[in-house]
C-alpha positions as CSV (number, residue, x, y, z in Angstrom):
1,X,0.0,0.0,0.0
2,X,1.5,3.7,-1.0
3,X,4.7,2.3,-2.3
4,X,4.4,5.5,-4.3
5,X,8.1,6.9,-5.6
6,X,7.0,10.5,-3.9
7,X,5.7,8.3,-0.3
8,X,9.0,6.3,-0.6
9,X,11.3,9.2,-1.2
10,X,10.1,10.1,2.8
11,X,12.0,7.0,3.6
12,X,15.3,5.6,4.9
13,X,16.9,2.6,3.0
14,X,14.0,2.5,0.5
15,X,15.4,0.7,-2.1
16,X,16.1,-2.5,0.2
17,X,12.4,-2.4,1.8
18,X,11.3,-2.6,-1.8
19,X,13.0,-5.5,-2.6
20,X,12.0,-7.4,0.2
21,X,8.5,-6.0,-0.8
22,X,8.7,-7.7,-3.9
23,X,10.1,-10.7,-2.8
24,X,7.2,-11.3,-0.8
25,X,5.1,-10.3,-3.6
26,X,6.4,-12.9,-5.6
27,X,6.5,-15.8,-3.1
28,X,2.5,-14.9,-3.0
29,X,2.2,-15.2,-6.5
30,X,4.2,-18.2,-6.9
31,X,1.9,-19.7,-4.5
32,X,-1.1,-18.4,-5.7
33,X,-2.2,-16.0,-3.8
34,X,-3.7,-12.5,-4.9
35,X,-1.8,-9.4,-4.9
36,X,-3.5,-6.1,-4.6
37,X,-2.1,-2.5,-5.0
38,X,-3.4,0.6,-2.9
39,X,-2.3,4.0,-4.1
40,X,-3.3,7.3,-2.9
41,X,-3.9,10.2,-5.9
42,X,-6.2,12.7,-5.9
43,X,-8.1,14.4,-9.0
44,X,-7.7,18.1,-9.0
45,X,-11.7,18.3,-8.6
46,X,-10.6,15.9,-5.2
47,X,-8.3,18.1,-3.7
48,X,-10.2,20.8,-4.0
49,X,-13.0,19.6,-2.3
50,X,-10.7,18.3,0.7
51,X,-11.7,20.5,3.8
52,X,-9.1,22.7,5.8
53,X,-11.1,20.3,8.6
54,X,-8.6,17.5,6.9
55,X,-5.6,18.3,8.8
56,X,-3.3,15.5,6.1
57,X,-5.1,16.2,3.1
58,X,-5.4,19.8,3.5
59,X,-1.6,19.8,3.3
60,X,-1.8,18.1,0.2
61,X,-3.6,21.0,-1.5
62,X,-0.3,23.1,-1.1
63,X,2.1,20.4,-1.7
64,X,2.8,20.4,-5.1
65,X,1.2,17.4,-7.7
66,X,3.1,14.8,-5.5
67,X,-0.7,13.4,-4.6
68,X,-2.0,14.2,-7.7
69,X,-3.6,10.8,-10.0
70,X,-1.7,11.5,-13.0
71,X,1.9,12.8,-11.3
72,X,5.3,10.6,-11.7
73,X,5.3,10.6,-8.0
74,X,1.8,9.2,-7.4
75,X,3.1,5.9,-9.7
76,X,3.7,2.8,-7.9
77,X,7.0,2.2,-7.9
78,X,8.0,0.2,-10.8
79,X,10.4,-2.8,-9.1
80,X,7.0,-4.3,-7.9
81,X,4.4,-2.5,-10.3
82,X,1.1,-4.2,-11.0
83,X,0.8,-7.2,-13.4
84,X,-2.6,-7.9,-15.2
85,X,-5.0,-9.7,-12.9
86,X,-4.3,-8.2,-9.7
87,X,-6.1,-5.9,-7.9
88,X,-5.8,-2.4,-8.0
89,X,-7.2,0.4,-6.5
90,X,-6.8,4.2,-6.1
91,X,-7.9,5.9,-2.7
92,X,-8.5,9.7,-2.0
93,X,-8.0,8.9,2.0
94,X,-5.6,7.3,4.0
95,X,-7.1,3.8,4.5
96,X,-7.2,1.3,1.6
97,X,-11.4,0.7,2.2
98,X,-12.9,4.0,3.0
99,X,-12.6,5.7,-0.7
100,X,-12.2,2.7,-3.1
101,X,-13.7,-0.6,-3.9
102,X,-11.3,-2.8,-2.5
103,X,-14.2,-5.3,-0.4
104,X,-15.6,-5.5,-3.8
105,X,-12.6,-7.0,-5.8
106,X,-11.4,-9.0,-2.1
107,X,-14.7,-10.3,-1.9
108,X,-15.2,-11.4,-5.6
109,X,-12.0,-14.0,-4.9
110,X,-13.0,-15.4,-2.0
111,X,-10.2,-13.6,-0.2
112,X,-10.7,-13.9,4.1
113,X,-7.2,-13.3,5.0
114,X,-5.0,-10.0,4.2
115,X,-1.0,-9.9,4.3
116,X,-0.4,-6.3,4.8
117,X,2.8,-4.0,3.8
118,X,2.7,-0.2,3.1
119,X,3.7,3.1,3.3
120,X,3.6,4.7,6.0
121,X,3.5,2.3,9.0
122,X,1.4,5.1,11.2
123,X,-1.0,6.0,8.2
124,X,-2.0,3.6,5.7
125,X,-1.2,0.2,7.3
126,X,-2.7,1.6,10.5
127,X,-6.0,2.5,9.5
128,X,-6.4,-0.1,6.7
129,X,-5.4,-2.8,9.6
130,X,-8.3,-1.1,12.1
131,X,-10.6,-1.3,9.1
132,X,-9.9,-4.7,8.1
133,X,-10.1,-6.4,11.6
134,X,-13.3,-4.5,12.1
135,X,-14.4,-6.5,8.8
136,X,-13.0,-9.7,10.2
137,X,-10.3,-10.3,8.0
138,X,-7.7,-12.7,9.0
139,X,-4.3,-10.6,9.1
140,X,-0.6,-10.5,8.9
141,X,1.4,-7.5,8.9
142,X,5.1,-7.7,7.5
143,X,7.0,-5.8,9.7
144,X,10.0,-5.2,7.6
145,X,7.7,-4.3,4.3
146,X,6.6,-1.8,6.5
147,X,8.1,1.6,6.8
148,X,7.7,4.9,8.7
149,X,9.4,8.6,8.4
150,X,9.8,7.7,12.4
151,X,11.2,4.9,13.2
152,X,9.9,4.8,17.1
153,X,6.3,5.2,15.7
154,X,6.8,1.8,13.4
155,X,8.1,-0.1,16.1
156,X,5.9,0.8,18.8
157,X,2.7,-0.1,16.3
158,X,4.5,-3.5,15.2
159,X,5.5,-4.5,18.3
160,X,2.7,-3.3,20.6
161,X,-0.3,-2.0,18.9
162,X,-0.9,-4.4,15.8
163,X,-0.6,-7.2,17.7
164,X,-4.1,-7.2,19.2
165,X,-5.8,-7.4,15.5
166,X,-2.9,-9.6,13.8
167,X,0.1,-11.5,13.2
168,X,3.0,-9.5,12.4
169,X,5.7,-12.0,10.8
170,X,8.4,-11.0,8.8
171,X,9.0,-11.2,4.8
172,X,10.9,-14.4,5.2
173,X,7.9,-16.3,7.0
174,X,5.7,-15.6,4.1
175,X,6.2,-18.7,2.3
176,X,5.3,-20.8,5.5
177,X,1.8,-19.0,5.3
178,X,1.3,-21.1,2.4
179,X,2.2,-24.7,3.6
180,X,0.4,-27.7,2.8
């Protein structure tokens, strides 16, 4: 989720969370699980309408096109871009559910259990792991396909907070989520 270029440019070491990003991407796929992309991107009619109430996306309407649906920045980034046949959605708010129709495509494949990674730990993975355990979703969070511009923040929501709603495992257990 947001593994934007402009969201990952906030963050240390990106390049080696995105590989181990898409090496857990690929161990899903190789198993046969679904992958599904969350972006946020805004259309200028959309960020307009955001309401100074909005204390995050009221910054965005004086931050440059670095939210904005057709930007560079807003791409995902291309080491683990969408393939045909997954799941992709764009979302005006922070969590994947609340602006896009991500229960729709999750529930058209049967899907009851989430493995989540994303961009920023405190933002997206937060409120998109509150949402999802509210919809009774079985869940793992990879910790180290998880970042955060504050490091203190990640580790005090992976090691205290997310535990109550779901696993958190690390990219290398992925594969064992898939035994026989």
């Amino acid at each position: 989720m947001d593994y934007q270029r402009g969201i990952l440019g906030m963050i240390e070491d990106a390049d080696a969370l995105v590989e181990r990003t898409r090496d857990a991407i690929e161990t899903v796929r190789n198993r046969g699980g679904h992958i599904g992309y969350v972006r946020v991107a805004l259309t200028p009619e959309e960020l307009a309408a955001v309401p100074e109430t909005n204390k995050g996306f009221a910054a965005a309407k004086t931050s440059g096109r670095a939210l904005m649906h057709d930007a560079p920045e807003s791409a995902i980034d291309e080491r683990i871009a969408p393939r045909e046949g997954d799941i992709l959605v764009r979302k005006r708010r922070v969590g994947a559910f609340s602006t896009t129709d991500l229960l729709d495509h999750l529930r058209a494949r049967g899907v009851d259990t989430l493995i989540l990674a994303g961009v920023s730990t405190s933002g997206v993975v937060l409120s998109t792991l509150r949402d999802a355990a509210d919809r009774d979703y079985r869940l793992f969070v990879l910790a180290d396909a998880c970042a955060d511009p504050n490091a203190a923040v990640h580790d005090v929501l992976t090691r205290d907070v997310f535990p109550r709603q779901a696993d958190v495992i690390s990219t290398a257990d992925v594969a064992a989520l898939f035994a026989e």
